[in-house]
C-alpha positions in Angstrom: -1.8 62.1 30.9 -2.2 59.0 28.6 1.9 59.2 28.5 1.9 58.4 32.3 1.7 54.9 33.8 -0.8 54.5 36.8 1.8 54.3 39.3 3.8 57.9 38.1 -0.3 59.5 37.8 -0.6 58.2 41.2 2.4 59.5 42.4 2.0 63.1 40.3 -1.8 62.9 41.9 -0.5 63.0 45.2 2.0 65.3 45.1 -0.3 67.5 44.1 -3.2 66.7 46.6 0.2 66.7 49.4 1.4 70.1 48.3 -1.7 71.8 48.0 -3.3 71.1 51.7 0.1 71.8 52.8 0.1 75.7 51.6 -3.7 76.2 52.0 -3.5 74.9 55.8 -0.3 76.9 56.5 -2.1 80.6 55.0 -3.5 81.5 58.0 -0.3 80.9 60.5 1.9 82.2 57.8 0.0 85.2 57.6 -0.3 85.6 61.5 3.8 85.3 62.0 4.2 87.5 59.1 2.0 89.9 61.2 3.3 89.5 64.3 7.3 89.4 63.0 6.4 92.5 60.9 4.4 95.0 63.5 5.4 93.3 67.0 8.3 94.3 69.3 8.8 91.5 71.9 11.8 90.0 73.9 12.9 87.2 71.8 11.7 88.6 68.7 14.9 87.4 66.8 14.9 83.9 68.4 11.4 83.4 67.2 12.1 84.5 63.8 15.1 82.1 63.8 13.0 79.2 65.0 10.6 80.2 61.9 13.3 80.5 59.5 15.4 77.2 60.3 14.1 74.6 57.7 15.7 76.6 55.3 19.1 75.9 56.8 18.4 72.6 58.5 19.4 69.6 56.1 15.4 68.4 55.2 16.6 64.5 56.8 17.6 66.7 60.6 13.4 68.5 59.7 12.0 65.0 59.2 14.3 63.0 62.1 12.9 66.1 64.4 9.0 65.1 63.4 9.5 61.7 63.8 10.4 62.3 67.3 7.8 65.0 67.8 4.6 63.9 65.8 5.4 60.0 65.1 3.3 57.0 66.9 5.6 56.9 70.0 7.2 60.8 69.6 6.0 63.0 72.7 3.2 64.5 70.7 2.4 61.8 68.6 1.8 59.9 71.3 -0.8 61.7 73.2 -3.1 62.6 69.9 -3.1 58.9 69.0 -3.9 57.8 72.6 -6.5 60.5 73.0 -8.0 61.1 69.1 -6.8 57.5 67.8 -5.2 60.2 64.9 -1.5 59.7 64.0 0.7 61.3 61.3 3.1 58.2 60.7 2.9 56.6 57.7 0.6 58.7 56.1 -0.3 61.3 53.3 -1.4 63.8 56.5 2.3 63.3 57.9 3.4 64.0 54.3 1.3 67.0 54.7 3.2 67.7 57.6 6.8 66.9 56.6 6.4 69.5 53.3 4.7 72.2 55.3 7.1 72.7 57.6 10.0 72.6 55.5 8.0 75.3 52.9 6.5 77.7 56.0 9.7 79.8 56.2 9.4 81.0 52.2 5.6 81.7 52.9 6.3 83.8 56.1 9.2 85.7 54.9 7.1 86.6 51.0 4.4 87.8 53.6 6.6 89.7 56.2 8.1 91.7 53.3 4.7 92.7 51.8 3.5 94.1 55.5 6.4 95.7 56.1 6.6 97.5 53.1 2.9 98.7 54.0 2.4 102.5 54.4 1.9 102.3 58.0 0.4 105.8 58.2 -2.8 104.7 56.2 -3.3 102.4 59.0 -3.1 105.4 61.5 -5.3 107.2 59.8 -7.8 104.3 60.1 -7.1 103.8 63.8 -7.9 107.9 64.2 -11.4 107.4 62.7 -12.4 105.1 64.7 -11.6 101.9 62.9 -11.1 99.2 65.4 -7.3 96.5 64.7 -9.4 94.1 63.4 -11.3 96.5 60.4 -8.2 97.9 59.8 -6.4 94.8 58.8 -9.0 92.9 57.0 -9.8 96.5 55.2 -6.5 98.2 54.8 -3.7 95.7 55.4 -4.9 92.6 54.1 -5.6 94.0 50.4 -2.7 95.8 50.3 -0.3 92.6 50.9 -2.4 90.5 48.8 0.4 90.4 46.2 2.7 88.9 48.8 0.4 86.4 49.5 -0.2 85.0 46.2 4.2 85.4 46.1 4.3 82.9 49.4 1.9 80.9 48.7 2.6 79.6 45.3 6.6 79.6 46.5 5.8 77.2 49.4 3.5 75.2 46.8 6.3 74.9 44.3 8.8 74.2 47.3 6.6 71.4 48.6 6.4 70.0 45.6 9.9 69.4 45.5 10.5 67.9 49.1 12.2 64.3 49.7 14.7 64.3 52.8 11.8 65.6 55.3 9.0 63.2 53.7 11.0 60.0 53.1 12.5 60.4 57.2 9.2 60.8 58.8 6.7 59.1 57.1 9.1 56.4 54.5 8.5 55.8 50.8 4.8 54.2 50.2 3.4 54.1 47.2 0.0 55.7 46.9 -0.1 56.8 50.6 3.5 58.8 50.9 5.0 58.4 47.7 5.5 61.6 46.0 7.6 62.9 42.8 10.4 62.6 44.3 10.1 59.7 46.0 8.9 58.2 43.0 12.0 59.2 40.9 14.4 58.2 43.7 12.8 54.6 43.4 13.2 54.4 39.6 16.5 55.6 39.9 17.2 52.5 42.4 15.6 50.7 39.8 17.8 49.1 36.9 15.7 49.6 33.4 13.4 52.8 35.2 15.3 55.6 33.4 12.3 56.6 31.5 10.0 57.0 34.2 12.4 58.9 36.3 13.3 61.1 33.4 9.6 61.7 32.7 8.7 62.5 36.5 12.0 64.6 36.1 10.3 66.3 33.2 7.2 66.7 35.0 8.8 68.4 38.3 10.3 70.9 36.4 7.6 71.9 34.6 5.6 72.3 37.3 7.9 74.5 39.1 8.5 77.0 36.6 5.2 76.7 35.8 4.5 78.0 39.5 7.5 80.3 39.2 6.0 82.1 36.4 2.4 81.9 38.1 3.6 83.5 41.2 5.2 86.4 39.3 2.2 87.0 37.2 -0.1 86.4 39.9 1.6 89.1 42.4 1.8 91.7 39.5 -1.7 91.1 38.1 -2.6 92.0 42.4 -0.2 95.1 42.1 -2.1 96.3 39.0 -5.7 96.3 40.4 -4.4 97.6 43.5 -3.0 100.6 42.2 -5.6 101.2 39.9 
């Protein structure tokens, strides 16, 4: 990384730090909506999977305006955990956290909701009729067999974090070292007269690590299908 000044290894460092507690703390939800969106009949069914799904579709800026007025300092949420657990999300890599998470759960969810779904649900059944209790048979029978869609999801939303700007730059601004990531960085070179090199080299950077997690998640999810079937 010797090619890299301190400021673009801070920002690359971040990004990376941002992007991976993003996916890791979204797993567990993204797995339980997948779940629930997958075997669940309930009214509303479709409006919750909408509600899931709508960061894809929302403009990132409308994701980020909405946190701000949710999770910021003085938003209705924000408000009451910094009053009561002096914790806040503005201005900080957690709300970064935050901003990219949201705008990645939907690819996470939906890579996981396919993988259930296309779960033989009679080797379930035949669990439940020997006795095997929900719990067992998900952690025993389901979970394995959608492991492939979870390595899929989760290395999507990674990727798809990694890339986020409009959400991150509304709700928690541009700050170097404590918000800043790739693309933040590269948008302030590129606002910078004499900065084309380090934007094209953060430019060069991004896109190798999102093929590089492109090809990772395809080798990952067949390397799981192997082992499986075997």
């Amino acid at each position: 990384m010797s090619f890299l000044t301190s400021y673009e290894l801070q920002a690359l460092t971040l990004s990376l730090k941002v992007s991976g507690v993003a996916m890791l703390c979204s797993l567990p939800l993204g797995i339980l909506c997948a779940w629930v969106l997958a075997r669940c009949q309930f009214i509303g069914k479709s409006l919750v999977d909408g509600f899931i799904q709508l960061p894809l579709v929302l403009p990132p800026v409308v994701t980020g305006y909405l946190l701000l007025l949710s999770m910021g300092r003085e938003g209705f949420i924000g408000r009451w955990l910094y009053q009561w657990f002096d914790f806040t999300f503005s201005f900080s890599w957690r709300g970064a956290v935050l901003a990219v998470a949201v705008v990645s759960f939907p690819l996470m969810v939906r890579s996981i909701r396919l993988a259930i779904e296309n779960v033989d649900q009679k080797l379930e059944q035949a669990a439940r009729t020997l006795g095997a209790s929900p719990w067992k048979v998900f952690f025993t029978i389901t979970l394995p067999l959608i492991v492939p869609g979870i390595l899929t999801g989760s290395v999507l939303a990674f990727a798809r974090a990694l890339g986020e700007f409009g959400a991150t730059i509304t709700f928690v601004s541009n700050i170097p070292g404590e918000t800043q990531t790739i693309p933040l960085a590269m948008y302030s070179f590129i606002e910078t007269p004499g900065a084309e090199d380090q934007a094209a080299r953060l430019c060069a950077i991004a896109i190798v690590i999102a093929l590089s997690s492109l090809i990772a998640s395809e080798w990952l999810s067949r390397s799981a299908r192997r082992r499986l079937e075997s």
